[in-house]
SEGU-495840 format. One record per residue: residue in one letter; x, y, z of N, C-alpha, C, O in turn. Coordinates in steps of 0.1 Angstrom, whole numbers, plus 5000, padded with zeros to 4 digits. Example, Ala and Ser with C-alpha at 12.3 -4.5 7.8 and 13.67 -1.06 7.14 Angstrom:
% residues 2
A513249435078512349555078513249675078514249675085;S512849785071513749895071512950005079513450115080;
END
This chain:
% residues 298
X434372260997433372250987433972320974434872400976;X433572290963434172310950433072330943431872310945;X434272430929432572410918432172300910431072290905;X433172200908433072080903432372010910431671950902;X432171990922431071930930430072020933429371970942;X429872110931428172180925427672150915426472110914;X428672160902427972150888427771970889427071910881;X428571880903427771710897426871770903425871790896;X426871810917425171780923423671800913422671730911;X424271950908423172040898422871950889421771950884;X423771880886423671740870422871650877421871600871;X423171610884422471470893420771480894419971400890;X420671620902419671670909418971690897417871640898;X419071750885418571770874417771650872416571620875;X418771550866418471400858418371290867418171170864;X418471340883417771210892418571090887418170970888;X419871110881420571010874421770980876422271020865;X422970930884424270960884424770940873425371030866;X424770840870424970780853424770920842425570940833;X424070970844423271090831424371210835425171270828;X424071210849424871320850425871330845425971410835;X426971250848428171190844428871180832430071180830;X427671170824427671140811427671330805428571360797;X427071390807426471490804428071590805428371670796;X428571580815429571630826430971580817431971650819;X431071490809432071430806432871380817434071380814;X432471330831433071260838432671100838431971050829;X433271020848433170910847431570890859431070990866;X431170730859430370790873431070770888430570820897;X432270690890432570720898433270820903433470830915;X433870910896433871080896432771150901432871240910;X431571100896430671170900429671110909428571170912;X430071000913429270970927430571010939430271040951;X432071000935432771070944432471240952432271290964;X432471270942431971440943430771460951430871540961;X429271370947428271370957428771320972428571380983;X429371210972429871170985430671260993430271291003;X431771290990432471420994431771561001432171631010;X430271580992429771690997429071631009429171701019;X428371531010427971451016428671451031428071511040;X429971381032430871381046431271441047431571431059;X431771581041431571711045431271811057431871891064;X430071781054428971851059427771781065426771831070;X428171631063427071551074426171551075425471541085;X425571541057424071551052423771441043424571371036;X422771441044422471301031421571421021420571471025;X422171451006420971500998420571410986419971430975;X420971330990419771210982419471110987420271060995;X418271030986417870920989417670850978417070880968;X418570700981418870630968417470470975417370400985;X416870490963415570430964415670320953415270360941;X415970230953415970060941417670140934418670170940;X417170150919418470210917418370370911419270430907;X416970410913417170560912417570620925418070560935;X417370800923417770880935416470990937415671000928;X416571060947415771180943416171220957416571150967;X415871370955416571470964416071430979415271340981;X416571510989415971511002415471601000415271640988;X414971681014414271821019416071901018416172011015;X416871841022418071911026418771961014419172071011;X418871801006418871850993418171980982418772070975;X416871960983415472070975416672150984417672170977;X416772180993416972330996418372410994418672530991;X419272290995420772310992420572350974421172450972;X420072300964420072320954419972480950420872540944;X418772530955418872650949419572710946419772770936;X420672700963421872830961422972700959424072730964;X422972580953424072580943424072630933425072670927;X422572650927422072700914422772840916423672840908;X422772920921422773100925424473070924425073140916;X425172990930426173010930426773010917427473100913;X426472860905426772860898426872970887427873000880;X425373030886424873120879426073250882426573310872;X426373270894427573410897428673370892429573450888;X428973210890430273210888430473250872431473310867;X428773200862428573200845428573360848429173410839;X428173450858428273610853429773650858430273750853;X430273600866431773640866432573610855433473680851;X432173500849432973450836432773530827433673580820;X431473570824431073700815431373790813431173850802;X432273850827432473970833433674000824433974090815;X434573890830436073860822436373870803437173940796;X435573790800434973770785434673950782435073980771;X434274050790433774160783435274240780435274330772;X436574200788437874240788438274240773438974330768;X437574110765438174090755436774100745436474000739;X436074220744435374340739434374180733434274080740;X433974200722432874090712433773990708433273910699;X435373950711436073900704436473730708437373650704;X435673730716435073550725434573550732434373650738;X433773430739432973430748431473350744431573330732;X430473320748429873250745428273350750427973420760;X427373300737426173390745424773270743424573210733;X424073270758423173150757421673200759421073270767;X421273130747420373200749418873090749419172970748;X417673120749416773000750415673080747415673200751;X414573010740413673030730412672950726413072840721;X411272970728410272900722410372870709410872940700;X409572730705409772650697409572750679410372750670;X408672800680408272900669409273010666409773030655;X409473070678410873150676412173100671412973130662;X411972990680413672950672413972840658414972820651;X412472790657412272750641412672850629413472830620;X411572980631411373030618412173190625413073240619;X411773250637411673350634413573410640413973520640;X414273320645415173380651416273320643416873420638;X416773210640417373170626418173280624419273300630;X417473350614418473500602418673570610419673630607;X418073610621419073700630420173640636421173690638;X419973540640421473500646422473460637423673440642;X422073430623422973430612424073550608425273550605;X422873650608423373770607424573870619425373960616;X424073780634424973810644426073720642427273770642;X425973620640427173550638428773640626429973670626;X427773650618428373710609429573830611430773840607;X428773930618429573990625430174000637430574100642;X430273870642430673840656430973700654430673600662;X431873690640431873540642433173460657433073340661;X433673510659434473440669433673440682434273420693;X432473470683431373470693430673320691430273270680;X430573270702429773140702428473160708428273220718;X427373080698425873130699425372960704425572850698;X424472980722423772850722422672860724422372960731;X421672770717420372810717419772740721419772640714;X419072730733418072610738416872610737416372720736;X416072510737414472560727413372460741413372340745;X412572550744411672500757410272590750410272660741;X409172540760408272620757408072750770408772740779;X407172840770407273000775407772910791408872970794;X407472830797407272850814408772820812409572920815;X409472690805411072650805411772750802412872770807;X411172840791412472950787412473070798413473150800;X411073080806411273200816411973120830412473190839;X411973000832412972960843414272920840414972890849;X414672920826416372910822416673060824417873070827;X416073170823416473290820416573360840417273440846;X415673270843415673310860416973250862417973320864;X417273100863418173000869419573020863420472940865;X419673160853420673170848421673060841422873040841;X420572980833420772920819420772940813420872850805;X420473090807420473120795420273330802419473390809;X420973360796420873560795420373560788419673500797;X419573560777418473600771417273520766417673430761;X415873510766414673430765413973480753413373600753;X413873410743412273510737411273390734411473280729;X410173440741408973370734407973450736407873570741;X406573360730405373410726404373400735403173440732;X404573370745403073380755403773440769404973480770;X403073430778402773520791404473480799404873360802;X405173580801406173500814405973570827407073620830;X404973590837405273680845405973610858405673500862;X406773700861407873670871408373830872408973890863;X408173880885409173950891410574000892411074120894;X411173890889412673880887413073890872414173910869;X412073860863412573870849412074030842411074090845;X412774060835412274200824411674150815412274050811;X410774170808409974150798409674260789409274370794;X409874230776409774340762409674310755410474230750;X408274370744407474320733408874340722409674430721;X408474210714409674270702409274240691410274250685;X408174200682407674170674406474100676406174080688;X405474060665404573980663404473900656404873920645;X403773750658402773670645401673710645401073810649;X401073570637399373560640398973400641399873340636;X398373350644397973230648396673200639395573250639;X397273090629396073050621394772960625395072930636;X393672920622393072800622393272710610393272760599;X393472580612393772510601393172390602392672340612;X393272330588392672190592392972110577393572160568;X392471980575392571910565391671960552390672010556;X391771950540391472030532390271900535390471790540;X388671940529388172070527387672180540387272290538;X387772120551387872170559386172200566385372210557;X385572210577384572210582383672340572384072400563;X382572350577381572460565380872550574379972630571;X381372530589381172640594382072690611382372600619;X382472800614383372850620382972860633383672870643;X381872870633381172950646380972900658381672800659;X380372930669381072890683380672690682381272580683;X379272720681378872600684379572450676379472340680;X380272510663381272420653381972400660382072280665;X383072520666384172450673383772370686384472270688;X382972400693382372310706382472180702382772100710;X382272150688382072020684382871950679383071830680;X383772060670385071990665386271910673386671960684;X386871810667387971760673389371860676389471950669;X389971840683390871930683392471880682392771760686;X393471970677394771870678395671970687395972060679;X396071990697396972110705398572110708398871990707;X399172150710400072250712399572190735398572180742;X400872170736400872110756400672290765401072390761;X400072270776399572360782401472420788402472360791;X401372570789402072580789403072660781403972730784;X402472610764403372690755402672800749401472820749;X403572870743402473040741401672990729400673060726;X401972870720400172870712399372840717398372890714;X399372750728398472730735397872800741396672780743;X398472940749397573030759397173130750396273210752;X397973130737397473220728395573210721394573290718;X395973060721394373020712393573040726392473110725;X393972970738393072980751392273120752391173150755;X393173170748392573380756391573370741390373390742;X392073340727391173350715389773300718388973390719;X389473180719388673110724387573160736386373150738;X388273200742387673300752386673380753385673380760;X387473490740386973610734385673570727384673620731;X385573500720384473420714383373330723382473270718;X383573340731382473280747382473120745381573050750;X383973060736383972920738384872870749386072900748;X384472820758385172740770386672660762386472560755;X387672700764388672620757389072480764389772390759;X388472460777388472340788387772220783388172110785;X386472260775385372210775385872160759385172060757;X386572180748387172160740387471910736388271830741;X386771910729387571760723388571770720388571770708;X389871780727390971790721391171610721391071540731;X391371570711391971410710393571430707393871310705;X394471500706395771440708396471600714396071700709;X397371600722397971690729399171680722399071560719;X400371740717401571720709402871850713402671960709;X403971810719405071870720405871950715406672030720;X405271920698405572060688404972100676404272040668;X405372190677404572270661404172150651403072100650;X405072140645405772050631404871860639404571770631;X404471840653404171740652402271760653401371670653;X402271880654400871940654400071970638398971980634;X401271990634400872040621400571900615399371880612;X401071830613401371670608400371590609399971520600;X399771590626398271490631396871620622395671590619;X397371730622396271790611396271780598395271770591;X397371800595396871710578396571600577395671580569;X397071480585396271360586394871350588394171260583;X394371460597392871460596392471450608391271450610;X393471440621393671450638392471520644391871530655;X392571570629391071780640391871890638392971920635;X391071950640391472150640392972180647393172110657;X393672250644394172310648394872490651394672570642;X395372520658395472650655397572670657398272600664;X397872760650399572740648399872890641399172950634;X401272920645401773020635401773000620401872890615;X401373140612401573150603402773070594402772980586;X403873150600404873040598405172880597405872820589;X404572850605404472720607404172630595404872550589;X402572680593401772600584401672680569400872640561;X402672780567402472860552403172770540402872800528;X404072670543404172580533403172450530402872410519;X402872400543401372330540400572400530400572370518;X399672540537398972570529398972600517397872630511;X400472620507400372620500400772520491400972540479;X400872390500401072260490399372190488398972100481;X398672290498397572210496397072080506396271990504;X397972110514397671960523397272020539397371950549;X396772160539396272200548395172330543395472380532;X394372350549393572500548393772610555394472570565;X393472730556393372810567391872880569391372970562;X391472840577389872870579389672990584390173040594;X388873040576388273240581387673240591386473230592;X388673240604388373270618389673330624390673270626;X389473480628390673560629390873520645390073580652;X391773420652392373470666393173550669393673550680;X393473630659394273780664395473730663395573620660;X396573820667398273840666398773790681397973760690;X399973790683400273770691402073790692402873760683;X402273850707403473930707404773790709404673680713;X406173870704406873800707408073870717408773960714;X407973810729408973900737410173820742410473700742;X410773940747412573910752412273910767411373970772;X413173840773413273860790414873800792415573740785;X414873860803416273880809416173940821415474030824;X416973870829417073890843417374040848418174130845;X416474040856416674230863418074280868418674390866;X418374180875419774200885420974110879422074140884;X420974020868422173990865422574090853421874170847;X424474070854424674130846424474080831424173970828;X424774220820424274220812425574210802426074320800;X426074100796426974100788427074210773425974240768;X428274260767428274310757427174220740426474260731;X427774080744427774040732425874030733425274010723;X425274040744423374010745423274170742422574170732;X423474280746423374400743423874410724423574520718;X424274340719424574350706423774300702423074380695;X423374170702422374130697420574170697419674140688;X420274240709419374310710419474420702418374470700;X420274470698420274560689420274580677420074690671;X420574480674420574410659418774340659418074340650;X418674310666416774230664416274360663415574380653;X416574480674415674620674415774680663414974760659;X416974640656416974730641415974670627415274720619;X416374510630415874430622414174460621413474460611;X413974480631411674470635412174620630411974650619;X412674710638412374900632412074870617410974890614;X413074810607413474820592411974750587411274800579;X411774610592410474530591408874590594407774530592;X409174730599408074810604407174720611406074670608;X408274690623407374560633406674440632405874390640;X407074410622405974290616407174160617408374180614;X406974070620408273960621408973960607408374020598;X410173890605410873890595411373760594412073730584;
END
C-alpha cells in the first residue's frame, strides 16, 4: 500500500468519480483506476461498487476511508513538522473559512501576513460553519474561522472578533417590524447550516417568532446571492454588515430598525494535531489586529 494510492482512493471516494479524481490528482484515469485496483487485489476487498457508470463506496470501503483520511492527515503533519526546520521561510499554511470571513473580514489580514512571510504559501478554502469544522477535523485545513456554532470535541474553539447581522430589504421597505410582520413577511436565506443562518434562527427566537414556521421563498448558497434576490424584491433578509454596507448606501437596499444582536467570529483547530509555526504566526497577528481594533472586526 502507498500514499499515492490513498490520496486516489480519498479523491475517488470524495467525488464518487474516477474521471474527477484523476483530473483533480493530475493523473490520468487509468492511473487512477490502476491504483484503486491494486488496493483492491491486495487485500481482497471490493471498496467500490460500480453501479451504470458511477461508483459509491461499500461498507468496507466507508470504513477503510476514515483511517486513509488519518493517515493522510499524519503524513500533511509530518510534512509540517519538516517545513518548521526551515523556520517561516516555506511551507504552505491551509486554512478554511466561512463565506463572510473570507469575503470581507480575513482578506487584510492575510495580506498583511503575506507580507511578512512572503515565501509562505497561503490556501484558503471557503465552506460554510459545519464544512469548515470538518476540514479542520479531517485535517484539510490547520486552521478554521467562522461565525456560527462548531461543537465538536476534537476541535478548539476561540472567540476572535465580532459582526452584526442586519435586516434588510428593498427600499421602502415594510412599515412595521414586529413579530406578527415578520410571521408574514417573505423571506430570502442564507442554507441551514451556515452561521447567518443559525445566527438569525437563535434572533428570531428571542423574539418568540418560530424561524421554522417562516415563508422563506428562496434558500441561496451565498451572501452576495442573498443580497441580490433582496434588492430585487425576493423578501427580507438578514446578512452581515459588511455584506450589505455598499448596497445600503447606494440605495438599492435598507436596513430596517430591528436589532438581531452581534455575533462572534471564531478560530478552531484541532486539539491533538500539531501546531505549525507559520498558524501560530498568524494567530498572532489577527490577536494583535482585534487587541489594536478594540475587538470590533476590522
Amino acid at each position: 500500500m502507498t500514499l499515492e494510492q490513498l490520496r486516489v482512493f480519498v479523491a475517488v471516494a470524495d467525488r464518487q468519480h474516477v474521471t474527477a479524481a484523476a483530473r483533480a490528482l493530475n493523473l490520468t484515469q487509468s492511473a487512477a483506476s490502476a491504483a484503486i485496483a491494486a488496493l483492491e487485489e491486495r487485500h481482497d476487498v471490493r471498496l467500490f461498487d460500480r453501479i451504470g457508470r458511477g461508483i459509491v463506496l461499500t461498507e468496507a470501503g466507508r470504513t477503510f476511508l476514515d483511517e486513509a483520511r488519518g493517515v493522510l492527515a499524519r503524513v500533511v503533519a509530518a510534512e509540517q513538522a519538516l517545513d518548521e526546520l526551515a523556520g517561516l521561510e516555506r511551507g504552505t499554511l491551509r486554512l478554511v473559512a466561512s463565506q463572510t470571513i473570507a469575503a470581507y473580514w480575513l482578506p487584510p489580514l492575510l495580506a498583511r501576513f503575506h507580507d511578512a512571510h512572503p515565501r509562505l504559501s497561503l490556501e484558503v478554502a471557503i465552506g460554510n460553519t459545519e464544512q469548515a469544522a470538518a476540514a479542520v477535523r479531517d485535517g484539510d485545513a490547520e486552521l478554521g474561522f467562522v461565525e456560527g456554532e462548531a461543537e465538536d470535541a476534537r476541535l478548539e474553539r476561540w472567540r476572535l472578533s465580532e459582526d452584526r447581522l442586519l435586516l434588510v430589504s428593498a427600499p421602502p421597505g415594510p412599515t412595521s417590524v414586529r413579530p406578527n410582520a415578520l410571521r408574514a413577511a417573505r423571506w430570502v436565506m442564507r442554507e441551514q447550516g451556515s452561521g447567518t443562518r443559525s445566527v438569525f434562527n437563535a434572533a428570531m427566537a428571542r423574539l418568540g417568532v418560530d424561524p421554522q414556521a417562516l415563508d422563506v421563498t428562496l434558500v441561496l448558497p451565498s451572501n452576495e446571492a442573498v443580497r441580490t434576490a433582496v434588492e430585487a424584491g425576493a423578501g427580507l433578509g438578514a446578512l452581515s454588515q459588511h455584506v450589505v454596507a455598499p448596497a445600503i448606501a447606494a440605495g438599492t437596499l435598507v436596513a430596517l430598525p430591528l436589532d438581531l444582536g452581534s455575533r462572534p467570529f471564531y478560530g478552531l483547530r484541532h486539539r491533538q494535531r500539531f501546531q505549525s509555526r507559520a498558524a501560530a504566526s498568524l494567530l498572532a497577528l489577527i490577536g494583535e489586529s482585534v487587541q489594536a481594533a478594540g475587538g470590533a472586526v476590522t
